[in-house]
N, C-alpha and C positions, 0 to 999 in steps of 0.2 A: 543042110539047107539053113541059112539066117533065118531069123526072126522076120525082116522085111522082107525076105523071097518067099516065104510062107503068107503073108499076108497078100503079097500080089496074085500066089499063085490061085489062093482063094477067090479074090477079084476075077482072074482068069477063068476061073470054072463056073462063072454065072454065064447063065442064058442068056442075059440082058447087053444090052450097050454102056460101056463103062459111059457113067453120068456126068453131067457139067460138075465140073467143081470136084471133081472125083482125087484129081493130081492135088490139088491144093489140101486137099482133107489127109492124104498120102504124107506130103510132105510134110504137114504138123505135126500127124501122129510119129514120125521120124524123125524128128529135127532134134532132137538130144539124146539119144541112145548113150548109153554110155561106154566111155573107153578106161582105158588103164591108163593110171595116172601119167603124166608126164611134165616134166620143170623145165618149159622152153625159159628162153633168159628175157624174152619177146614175146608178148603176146597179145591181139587186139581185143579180143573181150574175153569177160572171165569165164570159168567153167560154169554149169547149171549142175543141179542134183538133174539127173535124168529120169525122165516119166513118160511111158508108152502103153499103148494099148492093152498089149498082153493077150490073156485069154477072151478075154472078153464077147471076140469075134466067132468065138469054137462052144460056146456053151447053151446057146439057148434056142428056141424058136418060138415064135410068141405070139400074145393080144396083149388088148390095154384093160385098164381099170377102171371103172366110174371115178368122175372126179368128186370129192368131199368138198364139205362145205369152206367158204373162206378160208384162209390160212391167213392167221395173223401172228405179226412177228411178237411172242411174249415171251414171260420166263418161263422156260420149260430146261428137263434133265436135259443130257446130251450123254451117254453111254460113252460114245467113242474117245473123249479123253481120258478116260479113269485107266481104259487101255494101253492107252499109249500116250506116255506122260514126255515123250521125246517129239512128237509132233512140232512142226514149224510154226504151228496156230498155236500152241499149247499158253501161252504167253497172253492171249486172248481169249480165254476158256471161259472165264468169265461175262465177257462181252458177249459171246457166242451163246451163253447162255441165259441173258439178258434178254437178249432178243434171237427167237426165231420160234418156227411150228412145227411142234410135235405130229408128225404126217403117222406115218406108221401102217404105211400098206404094202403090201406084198402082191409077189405074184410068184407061182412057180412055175416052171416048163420045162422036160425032160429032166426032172429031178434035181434042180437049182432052185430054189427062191432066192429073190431077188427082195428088199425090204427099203424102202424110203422109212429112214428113222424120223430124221427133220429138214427144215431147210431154213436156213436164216438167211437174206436179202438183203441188201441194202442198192445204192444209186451203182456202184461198183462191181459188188459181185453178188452171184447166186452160188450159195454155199450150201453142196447136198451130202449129207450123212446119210450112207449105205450101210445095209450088211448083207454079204452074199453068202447063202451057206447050203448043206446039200449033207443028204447022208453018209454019201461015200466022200472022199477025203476031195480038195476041190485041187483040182489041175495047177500045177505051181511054174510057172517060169522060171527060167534061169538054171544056175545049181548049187549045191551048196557052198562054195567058197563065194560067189555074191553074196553082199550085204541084205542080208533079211529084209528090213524095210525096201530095198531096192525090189527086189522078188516079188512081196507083196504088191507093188507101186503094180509091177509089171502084168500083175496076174488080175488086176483089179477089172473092170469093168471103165468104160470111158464112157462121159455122159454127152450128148447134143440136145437141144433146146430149140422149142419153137413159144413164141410169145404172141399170144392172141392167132394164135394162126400161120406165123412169119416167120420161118425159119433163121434162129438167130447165129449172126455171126463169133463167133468163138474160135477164130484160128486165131496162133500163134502158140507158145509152150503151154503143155498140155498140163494145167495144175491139179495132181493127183496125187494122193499118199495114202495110204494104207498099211494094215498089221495081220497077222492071222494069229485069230484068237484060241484055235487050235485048227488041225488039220480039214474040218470040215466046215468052219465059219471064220471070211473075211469080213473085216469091216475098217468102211474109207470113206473120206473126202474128196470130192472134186468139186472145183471151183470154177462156174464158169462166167469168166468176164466182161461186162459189157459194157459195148464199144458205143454203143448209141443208148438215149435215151429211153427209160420205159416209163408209163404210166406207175401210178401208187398203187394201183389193184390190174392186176393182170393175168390172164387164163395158159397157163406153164405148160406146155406138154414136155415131159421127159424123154429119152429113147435111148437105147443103147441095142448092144448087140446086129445081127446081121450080118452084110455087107461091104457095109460102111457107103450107102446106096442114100440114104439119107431116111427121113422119117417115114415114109409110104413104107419101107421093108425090115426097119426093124424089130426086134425080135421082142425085148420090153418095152411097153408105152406104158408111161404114168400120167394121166389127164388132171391137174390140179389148177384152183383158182388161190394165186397168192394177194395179201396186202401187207406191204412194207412200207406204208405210212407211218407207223410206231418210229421207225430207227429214227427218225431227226434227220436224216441228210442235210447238208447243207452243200447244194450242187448251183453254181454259175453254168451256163453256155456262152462266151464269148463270141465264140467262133474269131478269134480275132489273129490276123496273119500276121506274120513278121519278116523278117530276112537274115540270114545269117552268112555273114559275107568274111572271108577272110582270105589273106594268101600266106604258105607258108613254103619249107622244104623237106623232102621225106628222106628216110633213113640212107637212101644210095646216093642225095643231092640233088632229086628231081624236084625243079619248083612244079606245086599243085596250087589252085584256087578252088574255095568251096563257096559255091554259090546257091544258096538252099532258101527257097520259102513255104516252110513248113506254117500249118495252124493251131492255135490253141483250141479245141471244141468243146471240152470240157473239164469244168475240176471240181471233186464232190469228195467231202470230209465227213466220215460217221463214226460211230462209236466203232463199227466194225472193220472198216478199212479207208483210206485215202487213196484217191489217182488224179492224176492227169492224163488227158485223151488227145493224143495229136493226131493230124490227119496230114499229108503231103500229096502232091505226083510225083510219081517217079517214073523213071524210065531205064528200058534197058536192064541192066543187070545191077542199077543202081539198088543201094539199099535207104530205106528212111533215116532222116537224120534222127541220132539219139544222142547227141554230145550235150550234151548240159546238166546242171544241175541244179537245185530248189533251195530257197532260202526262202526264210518265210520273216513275217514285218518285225518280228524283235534280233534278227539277225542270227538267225539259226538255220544253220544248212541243215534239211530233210532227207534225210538217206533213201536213195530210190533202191528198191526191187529189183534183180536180175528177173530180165523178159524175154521171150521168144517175139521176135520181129517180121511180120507179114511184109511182103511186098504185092502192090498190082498194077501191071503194065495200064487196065483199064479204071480210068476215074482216079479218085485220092485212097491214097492205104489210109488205114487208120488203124492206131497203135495203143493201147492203154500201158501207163505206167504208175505203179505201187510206190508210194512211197508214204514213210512214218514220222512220225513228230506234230503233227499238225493235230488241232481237237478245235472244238467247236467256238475257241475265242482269236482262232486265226483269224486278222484282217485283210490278210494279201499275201500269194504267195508270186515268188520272183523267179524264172527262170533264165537262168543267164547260161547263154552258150559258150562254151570253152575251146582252146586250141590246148592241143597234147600230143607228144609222140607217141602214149600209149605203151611206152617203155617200162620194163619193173627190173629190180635190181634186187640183191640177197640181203638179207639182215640175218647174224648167224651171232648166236650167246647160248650161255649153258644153262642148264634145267633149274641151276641156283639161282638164278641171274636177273629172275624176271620180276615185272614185268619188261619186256624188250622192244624196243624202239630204234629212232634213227632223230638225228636232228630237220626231217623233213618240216612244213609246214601243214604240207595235208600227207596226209595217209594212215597207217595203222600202227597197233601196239597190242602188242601179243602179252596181254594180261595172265594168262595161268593155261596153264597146259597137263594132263591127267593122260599119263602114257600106262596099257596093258596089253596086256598078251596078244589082243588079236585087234585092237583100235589103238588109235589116240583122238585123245576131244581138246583141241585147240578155242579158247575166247577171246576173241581180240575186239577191242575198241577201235573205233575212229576218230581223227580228229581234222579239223578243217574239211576243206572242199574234196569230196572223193568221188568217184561215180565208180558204182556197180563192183563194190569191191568183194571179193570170195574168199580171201586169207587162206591162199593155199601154202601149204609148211613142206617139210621133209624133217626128220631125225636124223641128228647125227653123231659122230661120235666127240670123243672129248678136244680133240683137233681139228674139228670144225669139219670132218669129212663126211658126203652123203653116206648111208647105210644102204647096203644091196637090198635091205626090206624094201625102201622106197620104188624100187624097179620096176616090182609086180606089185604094187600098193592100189588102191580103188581112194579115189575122193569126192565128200562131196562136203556141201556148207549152207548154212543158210542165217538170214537174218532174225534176230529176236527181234518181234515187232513191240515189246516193252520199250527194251534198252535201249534196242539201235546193235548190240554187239552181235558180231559174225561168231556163228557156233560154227566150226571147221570139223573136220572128222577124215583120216588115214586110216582106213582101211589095210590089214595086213595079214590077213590069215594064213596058217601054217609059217608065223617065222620062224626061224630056229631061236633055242632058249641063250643060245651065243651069243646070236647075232642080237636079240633082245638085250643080253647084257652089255653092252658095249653101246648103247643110247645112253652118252652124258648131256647132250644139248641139239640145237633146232634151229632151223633158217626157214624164214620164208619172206615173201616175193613182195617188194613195198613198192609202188605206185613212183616213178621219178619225179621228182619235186620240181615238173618243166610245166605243171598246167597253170594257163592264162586264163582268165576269167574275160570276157568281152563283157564289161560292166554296159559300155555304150548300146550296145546291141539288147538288151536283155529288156524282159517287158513281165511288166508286174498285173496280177491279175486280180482284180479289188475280189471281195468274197463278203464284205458287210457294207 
């Protein structure tokens, strides 16, 4: 039985009537499972590091906790990076530490404690430091030839939020990572995004565990009152709509028109993270527009964040998207909509060779590469206009041919939120020491050098 035939059957075996909103809760926790690599020559958007529920759902049963006093965002430790120095936030350790609140309460239930280390806040996200540990060893997803962090991710615990009372919304890709600090204590990050406006002081409820029936049946409640006044946000609401009109031809020579008026709802820049908040309708089996990409007033493209994408047939989706380079003397950020085939094409040089490039205008550059036994860690930079790039590679041999390792290889990437550069990661356990020997060099996948920028169409978003 899958992972998600296991989770429905569980849904299955309640008493109750599957709840509103139940399918939609479903579909987020499933929306990026992960698969084995694969190098289409085509593909319309990039891969995700995959994060899903896990055990989460099989561990506990529970109450809540008195809530403590205010939580204020200050400097306080943070445990969980000293852990794990490979973290996707690692880059921001210090920010993180800057600002947020030392919580530090627990609960335990059938021999699990569950522990809120801290929580740092800002207009963007709510960022909750876990640790979940138990005397006996804690139930592991996956098996051993998955990538550890991925296991972790999977075994961790998934958090939902209500704010003053309001159940908040938090679908789309489920931002969670984790390490295990030995066989009986995990400790993670989940991040959860918000799509609407909150107050500067506001009464948090946490929940995990259960059904996935929503907060009435979950298994941990942590009742806390946050203030995330400290961080500085600095957040507009426009709400300001626009159009995004074009017509082009698709790859078999079908002419299309996109005719799209998505809205701007928000854009908030803090020491801890930047987004922008669109909202649309859609219909049908349409998805929200996400074609664009940010520059901001000194003429600096802002590399956005790969997102998991909500749709809903009823009322406007609304979307948040990550993106870095922006601080607190931004005066305007630009969003200009692009036309693309979405095409990528091979760039292929030897291991002496680098850094490796193409003569594109936008895309990447495969700055250093660090190949062993059972990974490789690919950094590539950006240059020009790019959207949601993941610098997916392959090794190859000294004649530019892919390596059978690649076949059953696992990948995933993420962005350094310092630099801007994509950390990439191939996955390969058990290659043989052969086939290992015989990686002289490396191809990977560059972005076609066919995207148009609609300068005319694009709408800038004052911010001072």
């Amino acid at each position: 039985m899958t992972f998600d035939e296991k989770l429905k059957a569980r849904a299955a075996r309640e008493d109750c009537p599957t709840p509103d909103g139940f399918d939609s809760r479903m579909d987020a926790l499933l929306d990026t499972l992960p698969a084995r690599t694969a190098q289409p020559a085509k593909k319309r958007r990039p891969l995700r590091m995959a994060v899903c529920i896990a055990a989460a759902a099989a561990l506990v049963v529970g109450a809540s906790a008195a809530a403590p006093a205010m939580l204020e965002m200050t400097r306080n430790a943070i445990d969980y990076f000293s852990g794990n120095r490979t973290s996707e936030y690692a880059a921001h350790q210090e920010r993180y530490k800057a600002y947020n609140a030392a919580v530090d309460t627990s609960q335990t239930i059938d021999g699990i404690t569950l522990t809120i280390d801290n929580i740092a806040a800002d207009d963007s996200y709510i960022n909750i430091f876990y640790t979940m540990s138990s005397k006996a060893p804690l139930e592991q997803t996956g098996d051993s030839s998955d990538p550890e962090s991925w296991r972790a991710a999977w075994s961790a615990p998934v958090f939902w939020a209500a704010v003053d009372g309001k159940e908040l919304d938090t679908t789309g890709a489920i931002l969670n990572e984790a390490y295990f600090e030995d066989d009986c204590t995990l400790k993670g990050l989940h991040r959860l995004p918000l799509k609407q406006s909150l107050p500067d002081q506001f009464n948090l409820l946490l929940y995990t565990g259960g059904s996935i029936n929503g907060m009435q049946d979950a298994d941990f409640k942590f009742a806390l009152s946050v203030d995330k006044s400290s961080v500085g946000s600095l957040t507009v609401e426009p709400e300001q709509d626009f159009t995004v009109r074009f017509s082009g031809t698709d790859e078999r020579g079908n002419a299309y028109t996109v005719d799209r008026t998505p809205r701007v709802e928000r854009v908030s820049i803090s020491p801890l993270s930047s987004s922008i908040t669109l909202s649309e309708r859609v219909s049908g089996d349409a998805m929200p527009w996400d074609s664009f990409v940010l520059r901001d007033d000194k003429g600096n493209y802002l590399p956005l964040i790969s997102v998991g994408l909500t749709a809903s047939g009823l009322g406007r989706s609304v979307n948040q998207f990550e993106f870095i380079g922006a601080d607190e003397d931004t005066k305007s950020i630009t969003l200009i909509p692009f036309m693309s085939s979405y095409h990528a094409h091979e760039v292929k040089g030897a291991l002496d060779a680098l850094p490796l490039t193409d003569q594109g205008k936008n895309g990447l550059t495969l700055e250093s590469l660090e190949v062993g036994a059972a990974k490789a860690v690919a950094i590539f930079s950006t240059h020009g206009a790019t959207w949601m790039e993941n610098g997916q590679f392959n090794l190859t041999d000294a004649a530019g041919n892919s390596l059978s390792l690649n076949n059953d290889a696992y990948f995933d990437s993420y962005t350094d939120r310092e630099t801007g550069n994509i950390i990439a990661t191939l996955y390969y356990p058990g290659a043989a020491e052969e086939e290992l020997a015989r990686v002289a060099g490396v191809s990977f996948w560059q972005p076609d050098d066919d995207m148009e920028l609609l300068e005319e169409q694009a709408v800038t978003i004052d911010l001072q």
